[in-house]
DRENDO-1510 file (C-alpha; in Angstrom, 1 decimal, always signed):
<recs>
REC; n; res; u; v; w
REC; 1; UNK; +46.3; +56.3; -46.4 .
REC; 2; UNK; +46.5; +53.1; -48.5 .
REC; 3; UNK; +48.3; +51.5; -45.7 .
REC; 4; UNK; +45.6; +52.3; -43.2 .
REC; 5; UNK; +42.9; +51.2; -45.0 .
REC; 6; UNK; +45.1; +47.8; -45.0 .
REC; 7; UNK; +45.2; +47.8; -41.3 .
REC; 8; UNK; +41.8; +48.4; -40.9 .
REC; 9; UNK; +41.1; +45.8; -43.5 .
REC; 10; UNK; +43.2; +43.2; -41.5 .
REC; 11; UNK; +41.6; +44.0; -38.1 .
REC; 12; UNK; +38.5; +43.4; -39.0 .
REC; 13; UNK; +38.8; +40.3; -41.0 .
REC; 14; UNK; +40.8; +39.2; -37.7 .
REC; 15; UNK; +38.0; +40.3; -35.3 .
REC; 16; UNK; +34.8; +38.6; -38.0 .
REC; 17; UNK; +37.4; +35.3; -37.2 .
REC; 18; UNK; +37.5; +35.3; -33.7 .
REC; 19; UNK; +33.5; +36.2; -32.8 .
REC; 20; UNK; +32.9; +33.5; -35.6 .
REC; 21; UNK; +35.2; +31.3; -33.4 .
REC; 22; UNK; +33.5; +31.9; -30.0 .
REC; 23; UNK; +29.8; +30.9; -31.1 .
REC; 24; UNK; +30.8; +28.1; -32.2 .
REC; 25; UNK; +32.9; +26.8; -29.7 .
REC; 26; UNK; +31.6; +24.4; -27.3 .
REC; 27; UNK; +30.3; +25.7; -23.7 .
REC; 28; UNK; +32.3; +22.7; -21.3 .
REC; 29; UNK; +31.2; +24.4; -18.8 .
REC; 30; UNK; +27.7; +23.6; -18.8 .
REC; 31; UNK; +27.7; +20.2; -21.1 .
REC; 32; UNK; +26.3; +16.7; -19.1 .
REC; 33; UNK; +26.7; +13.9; -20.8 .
REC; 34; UNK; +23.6; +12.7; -22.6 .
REC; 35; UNK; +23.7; +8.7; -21.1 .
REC; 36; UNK; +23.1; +10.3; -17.4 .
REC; 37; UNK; +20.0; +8.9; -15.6 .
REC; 38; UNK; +18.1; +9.8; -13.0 .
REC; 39; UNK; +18.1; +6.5; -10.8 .
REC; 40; UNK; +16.0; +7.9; -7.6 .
REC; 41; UNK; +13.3; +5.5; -6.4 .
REC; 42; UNK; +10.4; +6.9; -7.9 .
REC; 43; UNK; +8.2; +9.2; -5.6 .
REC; 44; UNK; +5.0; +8.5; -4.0 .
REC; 45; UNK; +3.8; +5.1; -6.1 .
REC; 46; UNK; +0.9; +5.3; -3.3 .
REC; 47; UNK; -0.3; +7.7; -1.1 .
REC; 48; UNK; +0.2; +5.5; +2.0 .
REC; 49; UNK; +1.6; +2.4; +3.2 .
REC; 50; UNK; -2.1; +1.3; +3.8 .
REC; 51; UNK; -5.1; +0.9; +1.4 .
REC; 52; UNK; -8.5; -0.3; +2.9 .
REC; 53; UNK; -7.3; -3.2; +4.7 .
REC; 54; UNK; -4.4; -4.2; +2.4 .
REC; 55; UNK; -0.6; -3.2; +2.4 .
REC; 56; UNK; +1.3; -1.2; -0.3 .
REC; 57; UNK; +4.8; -1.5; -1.3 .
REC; 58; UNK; +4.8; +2.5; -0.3 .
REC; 59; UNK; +7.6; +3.1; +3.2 .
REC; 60; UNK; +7.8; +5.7; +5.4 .
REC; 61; UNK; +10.5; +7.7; +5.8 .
REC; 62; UNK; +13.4; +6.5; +7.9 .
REC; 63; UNK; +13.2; +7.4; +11.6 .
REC; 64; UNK; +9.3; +8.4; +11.2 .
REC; 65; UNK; +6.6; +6.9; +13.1 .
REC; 66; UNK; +2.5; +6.4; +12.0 .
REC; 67; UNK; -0.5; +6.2; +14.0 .
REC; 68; UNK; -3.1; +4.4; +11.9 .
REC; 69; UNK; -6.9; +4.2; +13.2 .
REC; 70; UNK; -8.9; +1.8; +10.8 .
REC; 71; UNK; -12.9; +1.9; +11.4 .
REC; 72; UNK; -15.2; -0.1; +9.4 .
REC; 73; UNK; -18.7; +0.3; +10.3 .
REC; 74; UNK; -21.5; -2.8; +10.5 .
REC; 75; UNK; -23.5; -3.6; +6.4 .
REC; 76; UNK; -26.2; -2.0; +5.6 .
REC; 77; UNK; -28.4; -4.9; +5.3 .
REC; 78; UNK; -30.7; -3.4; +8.2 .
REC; 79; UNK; -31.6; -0.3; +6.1 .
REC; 80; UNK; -32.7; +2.6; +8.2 .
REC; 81; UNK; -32.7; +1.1; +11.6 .
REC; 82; UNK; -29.3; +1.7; +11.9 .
REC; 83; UNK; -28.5; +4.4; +9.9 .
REC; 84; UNK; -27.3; +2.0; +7.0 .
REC; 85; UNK; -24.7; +0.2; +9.5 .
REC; 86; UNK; -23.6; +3.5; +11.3 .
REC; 87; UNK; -25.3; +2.6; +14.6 .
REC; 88; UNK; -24.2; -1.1; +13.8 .
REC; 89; UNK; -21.7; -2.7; +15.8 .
REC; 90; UNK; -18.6; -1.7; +14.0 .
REC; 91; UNK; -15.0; -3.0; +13.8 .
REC; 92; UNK; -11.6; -0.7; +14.6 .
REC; 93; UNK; -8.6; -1.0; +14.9 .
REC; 94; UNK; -5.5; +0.9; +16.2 .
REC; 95; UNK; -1.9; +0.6; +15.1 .
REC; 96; UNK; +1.6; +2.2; +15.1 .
REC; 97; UNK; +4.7; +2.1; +12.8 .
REC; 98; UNK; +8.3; +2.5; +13.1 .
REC; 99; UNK; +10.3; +3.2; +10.0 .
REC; 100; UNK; +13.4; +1.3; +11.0 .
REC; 101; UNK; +15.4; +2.0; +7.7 .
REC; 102; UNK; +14.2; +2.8; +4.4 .
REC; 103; UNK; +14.0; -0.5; +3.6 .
REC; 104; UNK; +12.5; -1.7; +7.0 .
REC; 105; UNK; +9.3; -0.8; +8.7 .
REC; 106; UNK; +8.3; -2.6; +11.9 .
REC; 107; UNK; +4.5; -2.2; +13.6 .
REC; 108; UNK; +2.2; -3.3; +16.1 .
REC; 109; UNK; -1.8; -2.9; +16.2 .
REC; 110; UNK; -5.0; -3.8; +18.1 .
REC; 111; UNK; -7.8; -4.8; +17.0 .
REC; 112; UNK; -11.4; -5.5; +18.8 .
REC; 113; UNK; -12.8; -7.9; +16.5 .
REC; 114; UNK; -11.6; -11.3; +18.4 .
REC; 115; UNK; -9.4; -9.1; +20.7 .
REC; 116; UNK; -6.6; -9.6; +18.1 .
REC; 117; UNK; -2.9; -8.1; +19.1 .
REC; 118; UNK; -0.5; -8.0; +15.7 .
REC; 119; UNK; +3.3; -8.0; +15.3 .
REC; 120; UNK; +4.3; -6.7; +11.6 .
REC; 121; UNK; +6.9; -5.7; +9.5 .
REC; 122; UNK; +7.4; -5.0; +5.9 .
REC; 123; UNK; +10.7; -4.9; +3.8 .
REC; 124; UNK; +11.3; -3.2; +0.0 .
REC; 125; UNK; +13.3; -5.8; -1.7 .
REC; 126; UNK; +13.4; -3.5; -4.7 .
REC; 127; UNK; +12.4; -0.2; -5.7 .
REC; 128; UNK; +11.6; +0.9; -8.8 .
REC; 129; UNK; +13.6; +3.7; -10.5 .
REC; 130; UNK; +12.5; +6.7; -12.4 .
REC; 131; UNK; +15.4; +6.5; -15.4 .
REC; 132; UNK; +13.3; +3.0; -15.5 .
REC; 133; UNK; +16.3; +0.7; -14.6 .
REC; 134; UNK; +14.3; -0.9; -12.1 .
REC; 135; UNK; +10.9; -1.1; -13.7 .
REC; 136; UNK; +8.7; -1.8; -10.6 .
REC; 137; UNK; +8.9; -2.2; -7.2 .
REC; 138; UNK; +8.7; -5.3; -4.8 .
REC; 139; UNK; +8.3; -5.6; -0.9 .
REC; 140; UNK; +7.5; -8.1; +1.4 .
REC; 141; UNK; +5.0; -8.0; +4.1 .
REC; 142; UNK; +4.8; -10.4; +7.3 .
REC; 143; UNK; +2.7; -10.5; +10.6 .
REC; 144; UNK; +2.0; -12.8; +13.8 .
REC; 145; UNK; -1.2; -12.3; +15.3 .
REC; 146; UNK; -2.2; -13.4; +18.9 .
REC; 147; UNK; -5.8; -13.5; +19.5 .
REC; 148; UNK; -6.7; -12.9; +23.0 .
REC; 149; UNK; -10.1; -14.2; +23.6 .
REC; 150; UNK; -11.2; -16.9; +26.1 .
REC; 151; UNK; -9.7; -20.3; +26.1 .
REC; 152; UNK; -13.3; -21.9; +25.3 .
REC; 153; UNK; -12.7; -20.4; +21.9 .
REC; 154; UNK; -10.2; -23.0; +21.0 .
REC; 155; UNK; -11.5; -26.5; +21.7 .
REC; 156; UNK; -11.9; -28.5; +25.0 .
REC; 157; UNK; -9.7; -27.2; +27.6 .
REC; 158; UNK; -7.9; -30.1; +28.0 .
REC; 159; UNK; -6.1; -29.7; +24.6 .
REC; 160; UNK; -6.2; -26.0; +25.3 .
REC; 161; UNK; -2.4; -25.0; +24.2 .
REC; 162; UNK; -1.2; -21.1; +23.7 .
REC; 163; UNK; +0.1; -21.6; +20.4 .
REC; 164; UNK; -3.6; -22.3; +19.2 .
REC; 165; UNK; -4.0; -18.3; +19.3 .
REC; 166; UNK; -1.5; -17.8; +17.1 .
REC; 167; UNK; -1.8; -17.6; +13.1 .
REC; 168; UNK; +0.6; -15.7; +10.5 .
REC; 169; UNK; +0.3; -13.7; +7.2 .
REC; 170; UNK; +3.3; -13.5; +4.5 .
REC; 171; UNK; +2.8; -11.5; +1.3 .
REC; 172; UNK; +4.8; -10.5; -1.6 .
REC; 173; UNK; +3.9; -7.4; -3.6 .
REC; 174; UNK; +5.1; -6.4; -7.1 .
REC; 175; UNK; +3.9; -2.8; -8.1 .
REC; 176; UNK; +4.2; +0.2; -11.0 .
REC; 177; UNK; +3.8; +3.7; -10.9 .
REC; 178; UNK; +2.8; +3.8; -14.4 .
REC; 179; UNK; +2.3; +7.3; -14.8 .
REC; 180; UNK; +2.1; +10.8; -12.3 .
REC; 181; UNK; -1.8; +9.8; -11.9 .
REC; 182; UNK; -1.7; +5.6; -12.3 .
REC; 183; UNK; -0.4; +3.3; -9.6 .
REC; 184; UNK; -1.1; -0.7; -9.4 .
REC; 185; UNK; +0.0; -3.2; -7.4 .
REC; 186; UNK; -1.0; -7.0; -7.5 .
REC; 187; UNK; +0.2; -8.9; -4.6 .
REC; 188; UNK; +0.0; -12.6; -3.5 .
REC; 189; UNK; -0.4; -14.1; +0.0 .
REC; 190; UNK; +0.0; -17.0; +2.5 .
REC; 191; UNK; -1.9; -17.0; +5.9 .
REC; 192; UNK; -2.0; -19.7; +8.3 .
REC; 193; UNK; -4.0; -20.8; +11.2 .
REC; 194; UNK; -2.4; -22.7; +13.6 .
REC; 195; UNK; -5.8; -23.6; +15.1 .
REC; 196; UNK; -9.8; -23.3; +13.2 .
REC; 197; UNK; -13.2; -24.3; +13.9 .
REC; 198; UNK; -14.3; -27.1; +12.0 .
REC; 199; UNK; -15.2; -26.2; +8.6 .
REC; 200; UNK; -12.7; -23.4; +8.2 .
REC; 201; UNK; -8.7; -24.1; +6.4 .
REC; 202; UNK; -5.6; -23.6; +8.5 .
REC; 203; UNK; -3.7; -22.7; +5.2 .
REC; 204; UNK; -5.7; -19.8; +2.7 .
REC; 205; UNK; -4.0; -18.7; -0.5 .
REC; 206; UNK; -5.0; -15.2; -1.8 .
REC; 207; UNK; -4.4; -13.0; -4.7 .
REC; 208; UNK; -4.8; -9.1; -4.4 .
REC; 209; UNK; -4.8; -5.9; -6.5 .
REC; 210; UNK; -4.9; -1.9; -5.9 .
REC; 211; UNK; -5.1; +0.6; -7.8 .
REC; 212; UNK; -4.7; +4.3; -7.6 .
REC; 213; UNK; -5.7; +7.1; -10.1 .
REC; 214; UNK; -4.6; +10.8; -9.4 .
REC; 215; UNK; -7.9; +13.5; -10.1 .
REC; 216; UNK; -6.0; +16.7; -8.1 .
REC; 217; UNK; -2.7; +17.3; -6.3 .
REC; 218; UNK; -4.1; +15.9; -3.0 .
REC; 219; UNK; -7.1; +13.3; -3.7 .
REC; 220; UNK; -7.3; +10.5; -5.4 .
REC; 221; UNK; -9.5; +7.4; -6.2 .
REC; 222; UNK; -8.7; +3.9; -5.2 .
REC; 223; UNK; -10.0; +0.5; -5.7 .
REC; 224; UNK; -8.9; -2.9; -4.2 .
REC; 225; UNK; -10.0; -6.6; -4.7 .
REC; 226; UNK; -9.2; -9.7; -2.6 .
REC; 227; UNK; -9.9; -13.0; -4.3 .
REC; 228; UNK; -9.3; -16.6; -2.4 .
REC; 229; UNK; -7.6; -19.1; -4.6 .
REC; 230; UNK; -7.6; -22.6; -4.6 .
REC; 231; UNK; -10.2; -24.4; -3.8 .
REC; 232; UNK; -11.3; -24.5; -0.2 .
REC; 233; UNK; -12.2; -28.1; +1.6 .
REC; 234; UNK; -14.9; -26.1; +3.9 .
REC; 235; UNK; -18.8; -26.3; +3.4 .
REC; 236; UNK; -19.8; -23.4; +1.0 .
REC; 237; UNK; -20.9; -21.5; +3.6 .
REC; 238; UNK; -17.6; -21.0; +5.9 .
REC; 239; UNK; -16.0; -20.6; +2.2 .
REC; 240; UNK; -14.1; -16.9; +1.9 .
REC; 241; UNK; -15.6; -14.5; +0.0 .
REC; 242; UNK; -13.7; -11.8; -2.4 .
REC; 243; UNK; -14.0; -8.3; -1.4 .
REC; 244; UNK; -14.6; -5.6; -3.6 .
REC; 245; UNK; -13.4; -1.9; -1.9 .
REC; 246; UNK; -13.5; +1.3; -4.0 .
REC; 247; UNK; -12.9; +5.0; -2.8 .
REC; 248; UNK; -11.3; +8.6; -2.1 .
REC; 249; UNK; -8.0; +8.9; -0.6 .
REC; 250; UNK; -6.8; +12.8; +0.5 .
REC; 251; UNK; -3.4; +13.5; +1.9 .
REC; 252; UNK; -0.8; +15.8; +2.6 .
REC; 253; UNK; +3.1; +15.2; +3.7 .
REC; 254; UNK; +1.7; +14.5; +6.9 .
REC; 255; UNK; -1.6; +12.8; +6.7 .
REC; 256; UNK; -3.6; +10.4; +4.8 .
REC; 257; UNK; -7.4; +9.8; +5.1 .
REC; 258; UNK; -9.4; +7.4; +3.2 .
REC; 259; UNK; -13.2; +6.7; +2.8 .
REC; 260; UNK; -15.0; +3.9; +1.0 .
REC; 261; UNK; -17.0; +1.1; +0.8 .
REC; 262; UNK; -16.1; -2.8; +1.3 .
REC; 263; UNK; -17.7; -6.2; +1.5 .
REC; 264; UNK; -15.4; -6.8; +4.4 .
REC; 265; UNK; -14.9; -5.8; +8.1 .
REC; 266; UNK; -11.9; -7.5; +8.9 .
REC; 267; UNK; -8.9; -5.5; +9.6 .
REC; 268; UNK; -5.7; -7.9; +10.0 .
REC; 269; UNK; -4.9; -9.4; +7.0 .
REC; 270; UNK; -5.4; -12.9; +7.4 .
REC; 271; UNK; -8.8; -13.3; +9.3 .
REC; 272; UNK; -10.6; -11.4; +6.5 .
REC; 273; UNK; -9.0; -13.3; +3.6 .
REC; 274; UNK; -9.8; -16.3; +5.3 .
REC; 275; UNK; -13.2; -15.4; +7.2 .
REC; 276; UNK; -14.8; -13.0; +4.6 .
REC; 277; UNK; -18.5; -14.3; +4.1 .
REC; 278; UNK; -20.2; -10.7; +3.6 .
REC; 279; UNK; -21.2; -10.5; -0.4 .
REC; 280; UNK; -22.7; -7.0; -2.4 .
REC; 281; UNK; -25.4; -9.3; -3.4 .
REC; 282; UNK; -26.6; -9.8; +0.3 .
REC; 283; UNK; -26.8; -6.5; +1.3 .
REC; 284; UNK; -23.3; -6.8; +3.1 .
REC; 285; UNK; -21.7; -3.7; +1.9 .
REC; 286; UNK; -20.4; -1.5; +4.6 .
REC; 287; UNK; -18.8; +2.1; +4.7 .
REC; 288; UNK; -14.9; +2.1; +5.9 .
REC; 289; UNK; -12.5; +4.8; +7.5 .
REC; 290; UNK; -8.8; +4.6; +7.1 .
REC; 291; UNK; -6.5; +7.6; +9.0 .
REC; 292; UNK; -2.8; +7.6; +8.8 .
REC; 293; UNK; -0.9; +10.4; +10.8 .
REC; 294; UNK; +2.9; +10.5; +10.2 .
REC; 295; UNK; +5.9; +12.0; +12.7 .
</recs>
């Protein structure tokens, strides 16, 4: 009896051991090691690669293609007579992308204002990360513009060249998803004119920012401002004027639709950084339409 009860005594002290023993050892089999990081680009810094009439650092997917339709209708300095610049003569302009890569995104778009035909492309030269490795994100955006009206819009016709139609837009853009609802993105630019009327530059320097802030899953509000910098040669009034935009932007995976008010109806780059004249204090405020549709 005295010899079972030392069994039994044994056994148990072996089996406390052992269960002791398995909750504390280590489970391999699930451990990761505590410096991993997640070093994905971070997702969705904007809701499209276009914001009023600016670019964002945002790329579509590789192998996808946008249509874009931008619509800005005429100020509202007339009042009711044309419905606040609905029944104004308004400004569009059609475009499509091609996402090359996902670094590279080539695009073409018309535009009635001055019959204007653009070449584009934009390239991200970094991305920023979500482990925060890459803190922000920086692309590069370039275009050639042809614009196709009548030879008596440039000059005498015996100087009359081709080239004269021709101007060109280069823009770098640093931005910062700084939290799931806050985006901004500051940008600086370079456009030249390789022919203007008297009184207007051939070379325009601009500064840019946009801003995005997140108030549901699928709308948010955006702002933008353009601002000319250094000092223009041309009579005050040819001088650029900054443009103030604010609005809502909706979207899904597959479409983007934006609606807002501007001091500018110029939808290529270049011509309304450098041509921009409307102010909010004149009355020359005017609503805009932006629709991107992605494949």
């Amino acid at each position: 009896m005295n010899l079972l009860k030392r069994t039994a005594t044994v056994a148990f002290f072996a089996l406390s051991v052992l269960t002791v023993s398995a909750q504390v050892k280590p489970d391999t089999t699930q451990a990761k090691p505590a410096t991993e990081k997640d070093n994905r680009p971070v997702k969705d810094i904007f809701g499209s690669g276009l914001m009023f009439d600016q670019q964002t650092v945002r790329q579509p997917l590789p192998g996808s293609f946008e249509i874009l339709i931008q619509h800005r209708f005429g100020t509202i300095k007339n009042g009711i007579q044309d419905l606040y610049g609905i029944y104004s003569s308004s400004n569009v302009r059609l475009g499509v992308n091609w996402a090359l890569t996902k670094y590279l995104t080539l695009g073409f778009g018309t535009t009635r204002y001055y019959k204007l035909q653009d070449f584009n492309w934009k390239v991200a030269l970094l991305t920023q990360k979500r482990s925060g490795s890459m803190p922000f994100s920086l692309s590069y955006y370039g275009n050639i513009v042809i614009d196709g009206r009548t030879k008596d819009n440039f000059g005498p016709p015996e100087t009359y060249k081709y080239v004269h139609r021709l101007s060109f837009f280069n823009q770098l853009m640093i931005a910062r998803k700084f939290s799931n609802a806050f985006s901004l993105q500051a940008a600086a630019s370079m456009s030249y004119f390789n022919a203007v009327n008297p009184g207007y530059d051939n070379v325009n320097y601009d500064l840019t920012f946009t801003g995005k802030y997140k108030i549901t899953s699928k709308m948010n509000l955006i702002g933008g401002y353009d601002l000319p910098v250094l000092k223009s040669n041309a009579p005050e009034i040819f001088k650029p004027k900054s443009n103030l935009s604010l609005g809502i932007e909706i979207g899904s995976p597959t479409h983007t639709f934006e609606i807002f008010v501007a001091n500018s109806d110029y939808l290529v780059n270049q011509y309304g950084l450098a041509y921009n004249t409307n102010t909010y204090k004149h009355n020359g405020i005017l609503v805009g339409l932006n629709i991107t549709v992605r494949f």
